[in-house]
C-alpha positions as CSV (number, residue, x, y, z in Angstrom):
1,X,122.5,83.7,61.2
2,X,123.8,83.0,64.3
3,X,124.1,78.7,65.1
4,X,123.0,77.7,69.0
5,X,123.4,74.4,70.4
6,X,120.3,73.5,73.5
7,X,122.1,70.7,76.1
8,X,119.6,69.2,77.7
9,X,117.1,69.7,75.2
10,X,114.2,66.8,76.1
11,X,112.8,68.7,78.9
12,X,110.1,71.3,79.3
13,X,112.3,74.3,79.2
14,X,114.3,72.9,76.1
15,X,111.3,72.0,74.1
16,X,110.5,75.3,75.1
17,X,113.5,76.9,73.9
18,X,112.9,74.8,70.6
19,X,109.8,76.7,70.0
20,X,110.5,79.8,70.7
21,X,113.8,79.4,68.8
22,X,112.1,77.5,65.5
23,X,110.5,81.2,64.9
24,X,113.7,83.4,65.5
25,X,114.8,85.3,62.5
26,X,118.3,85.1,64.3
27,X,118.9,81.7,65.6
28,X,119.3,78.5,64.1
29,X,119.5,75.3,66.1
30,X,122.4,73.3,64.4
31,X,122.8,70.7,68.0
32,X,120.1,69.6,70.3
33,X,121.4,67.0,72.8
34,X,119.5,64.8,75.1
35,X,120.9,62.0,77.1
36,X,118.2,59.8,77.4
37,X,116.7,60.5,74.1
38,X,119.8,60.7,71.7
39,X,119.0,59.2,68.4
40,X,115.1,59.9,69.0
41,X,113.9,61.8,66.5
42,X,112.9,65.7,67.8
43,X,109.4,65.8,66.5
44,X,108.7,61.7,67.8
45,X,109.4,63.3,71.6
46,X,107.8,66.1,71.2
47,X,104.7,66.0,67.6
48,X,104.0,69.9,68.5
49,X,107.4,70.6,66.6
50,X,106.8,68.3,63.8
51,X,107.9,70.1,60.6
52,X,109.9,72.3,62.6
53,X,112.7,69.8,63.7
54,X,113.6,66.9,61.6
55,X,116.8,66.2,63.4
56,X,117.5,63.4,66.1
57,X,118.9,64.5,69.5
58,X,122.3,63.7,69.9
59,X,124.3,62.7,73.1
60,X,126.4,65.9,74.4
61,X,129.6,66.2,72.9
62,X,131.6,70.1,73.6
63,X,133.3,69.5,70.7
64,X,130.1,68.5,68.6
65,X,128.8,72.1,69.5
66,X,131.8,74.0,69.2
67,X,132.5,73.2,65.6
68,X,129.1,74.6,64.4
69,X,128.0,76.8,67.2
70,X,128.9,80.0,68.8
71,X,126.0,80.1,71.9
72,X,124.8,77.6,73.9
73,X,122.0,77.0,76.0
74,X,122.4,74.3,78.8
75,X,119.0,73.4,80.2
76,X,120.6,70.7,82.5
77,X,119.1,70.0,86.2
78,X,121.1,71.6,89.0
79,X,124.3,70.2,89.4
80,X,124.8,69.0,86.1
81,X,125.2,72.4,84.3
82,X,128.4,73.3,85.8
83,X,131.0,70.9,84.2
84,X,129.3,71.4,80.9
85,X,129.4,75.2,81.2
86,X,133.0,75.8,82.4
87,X,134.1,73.5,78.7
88,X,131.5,75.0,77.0
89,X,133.1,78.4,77.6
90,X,136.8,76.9,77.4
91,X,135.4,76.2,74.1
92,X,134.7,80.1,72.8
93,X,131.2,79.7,73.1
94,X,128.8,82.0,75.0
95,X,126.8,80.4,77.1
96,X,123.1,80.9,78.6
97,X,122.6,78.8,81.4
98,X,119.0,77.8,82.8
99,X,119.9,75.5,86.2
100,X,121.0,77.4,89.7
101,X,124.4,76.2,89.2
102,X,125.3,80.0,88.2
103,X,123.0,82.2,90.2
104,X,124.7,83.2,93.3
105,X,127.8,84.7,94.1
106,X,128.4,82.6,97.2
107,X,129.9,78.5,96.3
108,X,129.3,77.9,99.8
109,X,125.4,79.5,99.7
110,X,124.8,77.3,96.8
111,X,125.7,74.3,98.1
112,X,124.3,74.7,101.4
113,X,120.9,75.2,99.5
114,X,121.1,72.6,96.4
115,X,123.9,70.0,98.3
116,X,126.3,70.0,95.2
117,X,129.8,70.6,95.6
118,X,130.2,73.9,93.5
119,X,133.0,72.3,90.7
120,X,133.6,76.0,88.8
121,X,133.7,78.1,91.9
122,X,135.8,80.8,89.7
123,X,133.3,81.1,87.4
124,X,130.7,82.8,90.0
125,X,132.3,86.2,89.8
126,X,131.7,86.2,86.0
127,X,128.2,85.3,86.0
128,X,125.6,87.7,85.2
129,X,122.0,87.2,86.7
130,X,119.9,87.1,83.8
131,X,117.1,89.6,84.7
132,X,118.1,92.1,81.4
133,X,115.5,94.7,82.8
134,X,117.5,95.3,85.9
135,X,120.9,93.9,84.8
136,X,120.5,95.0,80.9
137,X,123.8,96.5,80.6
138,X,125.7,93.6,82.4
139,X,123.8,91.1,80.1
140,X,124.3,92.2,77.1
141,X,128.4,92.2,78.1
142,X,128.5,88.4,79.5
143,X,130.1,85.7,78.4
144,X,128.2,84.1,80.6
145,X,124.0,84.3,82.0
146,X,122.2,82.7,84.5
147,X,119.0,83.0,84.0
148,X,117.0,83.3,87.3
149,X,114.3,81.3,89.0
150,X,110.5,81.3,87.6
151,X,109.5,82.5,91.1
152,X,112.1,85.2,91.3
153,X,111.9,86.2,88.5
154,X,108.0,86.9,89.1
155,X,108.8,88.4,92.1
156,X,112.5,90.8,91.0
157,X,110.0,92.2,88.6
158,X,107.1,93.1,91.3
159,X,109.3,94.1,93.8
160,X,112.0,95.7,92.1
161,X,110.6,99.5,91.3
162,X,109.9,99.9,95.6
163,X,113.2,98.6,96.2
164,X,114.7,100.7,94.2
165,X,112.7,103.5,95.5
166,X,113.8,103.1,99.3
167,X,110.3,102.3,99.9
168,X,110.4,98.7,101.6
169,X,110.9,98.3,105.0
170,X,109.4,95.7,107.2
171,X,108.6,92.4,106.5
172,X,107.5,91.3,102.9
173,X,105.4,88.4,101.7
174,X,105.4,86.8,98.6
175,X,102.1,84.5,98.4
176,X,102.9,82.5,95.0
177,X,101.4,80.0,93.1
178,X,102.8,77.7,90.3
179,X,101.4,75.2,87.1
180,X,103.0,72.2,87.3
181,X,105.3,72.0,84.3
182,X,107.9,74.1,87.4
183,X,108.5,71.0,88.4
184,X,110.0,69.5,85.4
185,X,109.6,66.6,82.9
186,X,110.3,64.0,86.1
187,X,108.0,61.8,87.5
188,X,106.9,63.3,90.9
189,X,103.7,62.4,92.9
190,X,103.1,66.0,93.7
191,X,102.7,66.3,89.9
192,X,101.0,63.6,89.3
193,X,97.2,64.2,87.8
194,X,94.9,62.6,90.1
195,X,97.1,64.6,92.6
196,X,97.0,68.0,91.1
197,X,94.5,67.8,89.2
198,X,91.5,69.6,91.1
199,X,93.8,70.5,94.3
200,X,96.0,73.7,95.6
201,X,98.6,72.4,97.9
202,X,101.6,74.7,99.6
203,X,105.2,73.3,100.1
204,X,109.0,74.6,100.8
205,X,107.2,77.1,103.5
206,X,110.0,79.1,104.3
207,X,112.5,77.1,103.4
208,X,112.2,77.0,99.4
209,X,115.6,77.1,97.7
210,X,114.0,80.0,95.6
211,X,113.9,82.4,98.8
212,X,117.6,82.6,99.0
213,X,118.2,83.7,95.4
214,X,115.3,86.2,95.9
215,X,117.3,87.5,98.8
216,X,120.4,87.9,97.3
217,X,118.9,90.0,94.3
218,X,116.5,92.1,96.2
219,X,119.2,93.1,98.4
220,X,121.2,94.1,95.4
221,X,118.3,96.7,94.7
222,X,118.1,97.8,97.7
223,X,115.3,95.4,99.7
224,X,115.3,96.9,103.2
225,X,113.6,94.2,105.5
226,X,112.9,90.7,105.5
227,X,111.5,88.2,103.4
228,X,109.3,85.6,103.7
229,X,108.1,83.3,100.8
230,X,105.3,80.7,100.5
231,X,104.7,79.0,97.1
232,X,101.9,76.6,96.7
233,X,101.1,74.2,93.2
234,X,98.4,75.5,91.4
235,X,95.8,72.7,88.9
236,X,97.1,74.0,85.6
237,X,100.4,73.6,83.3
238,X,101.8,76.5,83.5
239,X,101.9,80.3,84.7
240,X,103.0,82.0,88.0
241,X,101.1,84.2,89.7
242,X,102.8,85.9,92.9
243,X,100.8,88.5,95.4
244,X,103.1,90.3,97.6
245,X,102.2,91.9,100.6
246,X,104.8,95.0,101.4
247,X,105.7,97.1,104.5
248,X,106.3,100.4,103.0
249,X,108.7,102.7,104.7
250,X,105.9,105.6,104.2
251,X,103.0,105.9,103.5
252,X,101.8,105.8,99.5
253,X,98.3,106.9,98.1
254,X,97.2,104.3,94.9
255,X,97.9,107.2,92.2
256,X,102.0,107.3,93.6
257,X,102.2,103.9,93.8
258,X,101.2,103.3,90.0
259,X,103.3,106.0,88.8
260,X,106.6,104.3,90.7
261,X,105.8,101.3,88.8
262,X,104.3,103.3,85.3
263,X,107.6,105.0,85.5
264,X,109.9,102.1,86.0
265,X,108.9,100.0,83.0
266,X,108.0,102.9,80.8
267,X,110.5,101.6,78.2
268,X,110.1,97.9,78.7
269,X,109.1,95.9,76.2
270,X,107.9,92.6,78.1
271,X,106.6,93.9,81.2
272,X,103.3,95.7,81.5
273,X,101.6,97.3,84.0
274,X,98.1,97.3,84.3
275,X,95.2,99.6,84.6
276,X,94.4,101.2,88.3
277,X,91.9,98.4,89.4
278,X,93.0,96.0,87.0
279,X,93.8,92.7,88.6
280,X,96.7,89.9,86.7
281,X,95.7,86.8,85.2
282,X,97.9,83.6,84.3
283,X,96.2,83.4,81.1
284,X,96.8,86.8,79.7
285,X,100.7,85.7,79.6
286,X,100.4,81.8,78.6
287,X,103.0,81.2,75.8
288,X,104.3,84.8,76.1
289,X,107.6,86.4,77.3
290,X,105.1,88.9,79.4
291,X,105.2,89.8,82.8
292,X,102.0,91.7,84.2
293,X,101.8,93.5,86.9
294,X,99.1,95.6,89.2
295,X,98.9,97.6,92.4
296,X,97.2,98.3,94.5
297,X,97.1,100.9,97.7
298,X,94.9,99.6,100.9
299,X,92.4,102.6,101.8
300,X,93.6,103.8,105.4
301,X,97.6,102.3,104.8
302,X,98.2,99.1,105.5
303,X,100.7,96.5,103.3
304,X,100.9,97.6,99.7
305,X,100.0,94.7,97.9
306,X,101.8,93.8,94.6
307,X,100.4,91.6,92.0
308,X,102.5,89.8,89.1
309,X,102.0,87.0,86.5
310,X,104.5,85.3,84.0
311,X,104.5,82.2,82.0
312,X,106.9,79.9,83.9
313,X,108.6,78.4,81.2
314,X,108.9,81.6,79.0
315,X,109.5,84.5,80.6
316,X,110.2,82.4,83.9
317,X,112.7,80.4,81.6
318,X,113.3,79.9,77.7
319,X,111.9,83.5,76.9
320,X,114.3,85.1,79.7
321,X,117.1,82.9,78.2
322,X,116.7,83.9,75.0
323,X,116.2,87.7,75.3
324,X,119.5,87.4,77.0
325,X,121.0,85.5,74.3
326,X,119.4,88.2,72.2
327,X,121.9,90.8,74.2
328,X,124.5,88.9,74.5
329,X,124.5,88.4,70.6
330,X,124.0,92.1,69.7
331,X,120.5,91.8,68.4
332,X,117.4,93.5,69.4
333,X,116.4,92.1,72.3
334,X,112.4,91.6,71.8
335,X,113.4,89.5,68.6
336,X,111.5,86.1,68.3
337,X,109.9,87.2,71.7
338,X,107.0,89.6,70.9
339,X,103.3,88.3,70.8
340,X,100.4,88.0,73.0
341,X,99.8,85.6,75.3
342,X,97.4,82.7,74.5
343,X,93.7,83.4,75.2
344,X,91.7,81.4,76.9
């Protein structure tokens, strides 16, 4: 049984990891730290995991988790992970890493986009993206994972099997819509119920700090083109849908353009395509590690239009994390991930 340690544990992608985790044959949480809530009992924060957690969280302490554990998740805001990460691995540990702090190759691209002095520079070239089903191989040999963005990781996975093709070219668009548990446990008016509650709003129109990192990647698989990204918060608590509109550098009939994608995750486990004339829906994947994706092929060309759902706190966050800590640990990497989603 291998013993994990969550830092940061009090918000919605730790409690998330504490659920997912509570039903892994392979994990066992020995450390669960929360700054504000240290020497709260787990199951008085949060009653869902009541007779799963009967431990208080603790305040962080490296060498707390290093005497028990041998992985770590750090589910601290951006900014804050860094510090803990760079002693965390000094420590022995590996380490799984849910905040941006990790995510690009570039200190100075980082901090242009989040404003934080980069503090662990070094560690950049030695960070694997955590996307395992187009970086599998590199996961599964880190030391270190960051696990991507909910929205790019919605959109890697739509966008990755034309990329990879040679087939984009032109301008993309990635329409996207979010539950509002993507922006955290914080108190934010946006988030706020009479707010959202009954109400579709966009925001970060071109200038979300999720568009860079979507960049990066896509150009890494081969994204000919540009980019342009519009997110918008959706009434509901969580699930990500993203449409994306795509400039293909030919011209592809509906039949081609389901094979590409058939073909691509033939073997994977958490993403499945859909039906011709199937459409996504958030609910199919609520509570699941799924990503679901259709296409679809305009009648007399025209954008290909991409569609593709996750759960934005699964496989968007905790379920990404762990199926990397899965690879990164040497088990199988579906373990403690595989069910449906919650219906309705």
């Amino acid at each position: 049984m291998i013993k994990a340690g969550v830092v940061g544990a009090s918000g919605y992608t730790g409690v998330e990891l504490l659920r997912i985790l509570s039903g892994h044959p392979g994990i066992e949480v020995e450390v669960a730290t929360a700054a504000t809530y240290a020497g709260t009992r787990i199951s008085e924060l949060y009653t869902s995991l009541e007779g799963f957690y009967d431990d208080d969280f603790v305040e962080y302490s490296v060498d707390a988790i290093a005497s028990v554990c041998e992985v770590a998740f750090v589910g601290l805001p951006h900014g804050e992970s860094m510090g803990v990460v760079d002693e965390l691995l000094d420590a022995g540990l590996k380490v799984v890493d849910l905040s941006a702090d990790f995510r690009f190759k570039s200190a100075a691209l980082y901090e242009e986009i989040y404003g934080f002095e980069h503090k662990s520079p070094l560690l950049l070239d030695h960070a694997v993206y955590g996307l395992p089903e187009a970086w599998r191989e590199e996961v599964a040999g880190a030391k270190l994972v960051a696990v991507p963005g909910c929205y790019p990781t919605a959109a890697l996975l739509g966008l990755m099997p034309l990329a990879r093709a040679g087939l984009i070219s032109g301008m993309v668009i990635i329409d996207a819509k979010s539950g509002v548990s993507g922006a955290g446990r914080k108190l934010a008016l946006a988030s706020h119920f009479p707010q959202a509650s009954d109400n579709m709003a966009p925001y970060g129109v071109g200038s979300h700090r999720h568009q860079p990192e979507m960049v990066e990647r896509l150009d890494m698989l081969g994204l000919g083109g540009e980019l342009l990204f519009v997110p918008h918060l959706a009434p509901m608590d969580r699930g990500i849908l993203a449409t994306m509109y795509v400039t293909l550098a030919r011209q592809v009939g509906q039949d081609e353009l389901h094979a590409i994608y058939a073909d691509t995750y033939l073997d994977e486990t958490f993403v499945k395509v859909l039906p011709p004339d199937s459409f996504p829906e958030t609910k199919a994947v609520r509570g699941s590690n799924n990503c679901h994706i259709a296409v679809a092929a305009p009648e007399g060309g025209g954008p290909a239009v991409v569609m593709s759902v996750i759960d934005n706190l699964v496989k968007g966050a905790s379920g990404g994390a762990v199926q990397c800590m899965n690879l990164m640990c040497g088990l199988p990497e579906a373990t403690g991930l595989i069910g449906p989603g919650i219906f309705p």
